[in-house]
N, C-alpha and C positions, 0 to 999 in steps of 0.2 A: 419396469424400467430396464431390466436385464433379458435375456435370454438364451437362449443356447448358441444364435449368430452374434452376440456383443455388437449390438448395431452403433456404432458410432456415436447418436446423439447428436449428429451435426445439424439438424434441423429442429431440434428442440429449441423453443423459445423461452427464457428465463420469465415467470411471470403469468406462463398462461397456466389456464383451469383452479388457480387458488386454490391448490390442494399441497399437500407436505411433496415435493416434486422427489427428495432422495432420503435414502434411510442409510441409516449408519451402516447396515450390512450388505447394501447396495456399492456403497460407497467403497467400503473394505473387502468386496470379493473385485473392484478395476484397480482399486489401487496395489492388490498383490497378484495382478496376472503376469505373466512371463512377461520381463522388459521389454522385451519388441515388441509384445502384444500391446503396453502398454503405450509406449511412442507411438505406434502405428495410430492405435486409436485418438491421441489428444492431437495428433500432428492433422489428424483428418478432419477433427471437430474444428480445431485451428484453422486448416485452410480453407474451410468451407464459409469462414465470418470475415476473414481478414487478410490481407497482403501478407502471407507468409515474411516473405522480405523485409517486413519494414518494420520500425523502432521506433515507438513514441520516446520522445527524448524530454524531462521533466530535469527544473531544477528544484532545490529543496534550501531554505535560508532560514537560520535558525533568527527568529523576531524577538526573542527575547528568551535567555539562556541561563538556565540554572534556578537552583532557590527552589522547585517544586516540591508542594506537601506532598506529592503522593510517593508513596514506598515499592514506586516501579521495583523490581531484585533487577533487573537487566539493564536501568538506566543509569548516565553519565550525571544527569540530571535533577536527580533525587535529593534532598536536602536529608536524606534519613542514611546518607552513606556517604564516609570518607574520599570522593571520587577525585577532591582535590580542585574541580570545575567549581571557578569562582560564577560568581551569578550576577546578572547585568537585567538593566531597565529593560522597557521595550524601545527597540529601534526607533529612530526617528523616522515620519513618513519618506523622506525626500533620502535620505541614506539608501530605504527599503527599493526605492523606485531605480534608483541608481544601480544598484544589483542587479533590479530586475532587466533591465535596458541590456544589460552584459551580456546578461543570461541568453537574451534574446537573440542578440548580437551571433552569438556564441551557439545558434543552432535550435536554443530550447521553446518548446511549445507549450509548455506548461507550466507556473512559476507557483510553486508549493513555498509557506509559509508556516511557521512552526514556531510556539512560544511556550515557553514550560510552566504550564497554569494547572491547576486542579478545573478551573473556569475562566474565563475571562471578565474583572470587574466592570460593570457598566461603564465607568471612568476611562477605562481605554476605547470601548467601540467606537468613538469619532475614530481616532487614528484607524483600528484596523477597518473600519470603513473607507476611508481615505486610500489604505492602502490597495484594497481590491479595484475601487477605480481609477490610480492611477497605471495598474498591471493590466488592466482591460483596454485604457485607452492605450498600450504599446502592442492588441492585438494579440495576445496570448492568454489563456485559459488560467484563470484563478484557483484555488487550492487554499485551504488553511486548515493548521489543527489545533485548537487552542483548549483541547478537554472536554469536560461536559457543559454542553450545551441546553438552556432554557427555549422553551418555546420560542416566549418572545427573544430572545438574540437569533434564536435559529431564522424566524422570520426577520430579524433585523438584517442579519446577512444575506436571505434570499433576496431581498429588497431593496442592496447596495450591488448587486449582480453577482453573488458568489460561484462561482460555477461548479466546484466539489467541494467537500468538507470531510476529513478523514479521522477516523476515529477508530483504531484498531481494535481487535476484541484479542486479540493477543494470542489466545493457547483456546480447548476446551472449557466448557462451564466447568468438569470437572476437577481440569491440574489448573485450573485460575486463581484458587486460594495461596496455591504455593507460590505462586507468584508475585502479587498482589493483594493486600487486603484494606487499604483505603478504601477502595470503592469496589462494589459488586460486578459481579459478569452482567446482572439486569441492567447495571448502570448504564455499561456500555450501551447497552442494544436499546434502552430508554432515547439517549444521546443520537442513536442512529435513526431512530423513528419519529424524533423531534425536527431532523435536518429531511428526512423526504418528506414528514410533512409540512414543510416551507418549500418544496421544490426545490430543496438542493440535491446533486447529483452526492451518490456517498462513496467516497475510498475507504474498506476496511479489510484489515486483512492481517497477518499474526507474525511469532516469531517464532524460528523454531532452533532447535538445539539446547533449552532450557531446561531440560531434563523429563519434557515429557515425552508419552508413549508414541507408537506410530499410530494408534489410537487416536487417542488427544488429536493429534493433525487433520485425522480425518473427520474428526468430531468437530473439529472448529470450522470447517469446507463447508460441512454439512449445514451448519449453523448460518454460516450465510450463504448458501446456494438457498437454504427455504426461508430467507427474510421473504418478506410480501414482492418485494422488488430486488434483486440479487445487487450486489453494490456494483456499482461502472467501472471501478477498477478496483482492484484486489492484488494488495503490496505482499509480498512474502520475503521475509526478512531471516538470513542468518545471523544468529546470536553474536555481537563481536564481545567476547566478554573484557567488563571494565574494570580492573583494578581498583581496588576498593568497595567495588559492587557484591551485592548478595549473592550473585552470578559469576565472580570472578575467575572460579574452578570451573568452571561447567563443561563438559565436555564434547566438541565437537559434533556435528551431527555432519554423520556418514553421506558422503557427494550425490550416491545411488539414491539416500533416503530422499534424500532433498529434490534431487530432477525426479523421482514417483509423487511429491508431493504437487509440485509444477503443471505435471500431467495432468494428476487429478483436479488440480482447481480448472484448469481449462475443459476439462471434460464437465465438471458441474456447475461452471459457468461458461457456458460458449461464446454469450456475446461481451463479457468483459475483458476491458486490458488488464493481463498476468503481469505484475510490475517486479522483476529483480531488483530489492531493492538493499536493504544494507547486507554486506557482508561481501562484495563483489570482490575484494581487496583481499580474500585469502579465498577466492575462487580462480582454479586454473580456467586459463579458457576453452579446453575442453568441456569441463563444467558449464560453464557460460553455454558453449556450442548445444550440449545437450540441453537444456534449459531452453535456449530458442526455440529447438525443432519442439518440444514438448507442449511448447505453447506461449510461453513468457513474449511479452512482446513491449514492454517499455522497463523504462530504467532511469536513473539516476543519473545524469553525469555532473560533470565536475570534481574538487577537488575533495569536494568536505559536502558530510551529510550530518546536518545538525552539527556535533560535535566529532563525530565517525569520520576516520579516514573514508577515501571512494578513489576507485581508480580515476589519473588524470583523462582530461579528453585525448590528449593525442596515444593514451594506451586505447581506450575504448574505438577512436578514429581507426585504427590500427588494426584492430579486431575487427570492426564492419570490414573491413577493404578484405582480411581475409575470409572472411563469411561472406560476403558478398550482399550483407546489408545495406539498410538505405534508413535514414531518419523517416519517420511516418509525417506526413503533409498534415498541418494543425485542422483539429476539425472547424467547419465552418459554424458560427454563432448567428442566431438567429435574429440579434440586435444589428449584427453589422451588416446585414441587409435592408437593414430597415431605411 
């Protein structure tokens, strides 16, 4: 995969030859080459897939809030930590749809959906069926993360038109115990091979600033640059830590670490959107700026992510005009041709 020219990778297709595509040491000799070397190459692999310029723009609406068993350390969410986040039903469809409309309204191509479940009980799947088609008919791309996923719901959802399903594998198999221990790192990646195999598209992608290694970060890339099919978008999230949470000390992850991590995932997945996704709110826009060229190319906006602050739109607006970005045109759906 390497060699002595560092050939770019821009023409590497995620998925061919079914072989292990990147090794951990592969991975850890690009992600510690001199920073320009580094830019240079994910900026090329980037521009050789996609509209440098442009910004998938995703909204994200928390569907039902609080109360989860599992023992996230990094979540608001959590019933296992004083976060003080009172916990609520799940959304009414027609509430859900009304957001979704705004959202629309308001620029976004992609309407993400977010409930704080261990699973979803068969008892709710009318509604969050309900909800994906009434988000498909406003002509924007569906999204939902409702936890671990069964076969059959994974097929339930592929078969109500779900267009992604995001399931984060968070950190490392490694630093994942420290994390989390409800459920296993296999879990996760059970949950991700349940939803491609229903045919849904998969967002998974980690957090960093939790106290793991620079290690750990490339070890979780790697993790999903060699799933059988690399996921479509891959969210990379700065830790906002929660008071009250297990996480609430954590310290920082350095700006530099974070745009080489950016890099890297663009460089071992070339043809996925790099999603900037939580923590953009104690991101200078320099930050940001390096993070575009590196490869990042969708994002959040609005006001609130789940629970999470998120910079408003007319900060974000503000920032493309001076970057000279552009929202990404929603991808075309194959139904709506029909």
């Amino acid at each position: 995969m390497l060699d002595g020219t560092l050939s770019t990778g821009a023409n590497f297709t995620p998925g061919d030859a079914g072989e292990s595509r990147w090794t951990q040491a592969e991975a850890e000799k690009i992600y510690n080459l001199p920073f320009n070397d580094l830019l240079y190459r994910a900026h090329t692999v980037h521009r050789a897939q996609f509209d440098p310029n442009a910004i998938q723009m995703s909204r994200l609406l928390s569907i039902k809030t609080g109360g989860c068993a599992e023992d996230c350390g990094y979540c608001s969410q959590s019933a296992h930590y004083p976060t003080g986040l009172k916990a609520s039903k799940l959304m009414e469809v027609e509430r859900v749809l009304a957001e979704a409309r705004q959202a629309r309204d308001g620029g976004a191509t992609r309407y993400c959906m977010g409930a704080a479940w261990r699973s979803p009980k068969d008892r709710d799947m009318d509604a969050i069926v309900a909800m994906i088609g009434g988000v498909r008919a406003l002509g924007m791309e569906t999204c939902m993360t409702l936890g671990m996923l069964t076969p059959a719901q994974s097929v339930r959802l592929a078969e109500a038109g779900l267009d992604y399903y995001n399931h984060n594998v968070d950190t490392s198999e490694r630093f994942y115990g420290e994390i989390i221990t409800t459920r296993s790192f296999a879990d996760r990646l059970e949950t991700l091979a349940n939803v491609r195999d229903a045919g849904i598209k998969v967002c998974a992608g980690g957090i960093l600033g939790m106290g793991e290694t620079a290690e750990d970060r490339i070890s979780m890339l790697v993790t999903l640059a060699n799933l059988p099919v690399p996921p479509e978008s891959v969210p990379i999230n700065m830790l906002i830590p929660i008071p009250g949470s297990k996480l609430a000390d954590a310290v920082p992850v350095d700006p530099i670490d974070f745009v080489r991590t950016i890099a890297l995932a663009r460089i071992l997945m070339p043809l996925s959107h790099v999603r900037l996704s939580a923590g953009r709110t104690d991101m200078s826009d320099e930050t940001q700026a390096l993070c575009f060229f590196a490869g990042a190319n969708s994002i959040f906006v609005g006001e609130t992510l789940l629970t999470a602050d998120n910079p408003g739109e007319d900060h974000d607006a503000a920032l493309f005009r001076r970057l000279g970005l552009k929202p990404m045109a929603p991808a075309a759906r194959q139904d709506a041709a029909e």
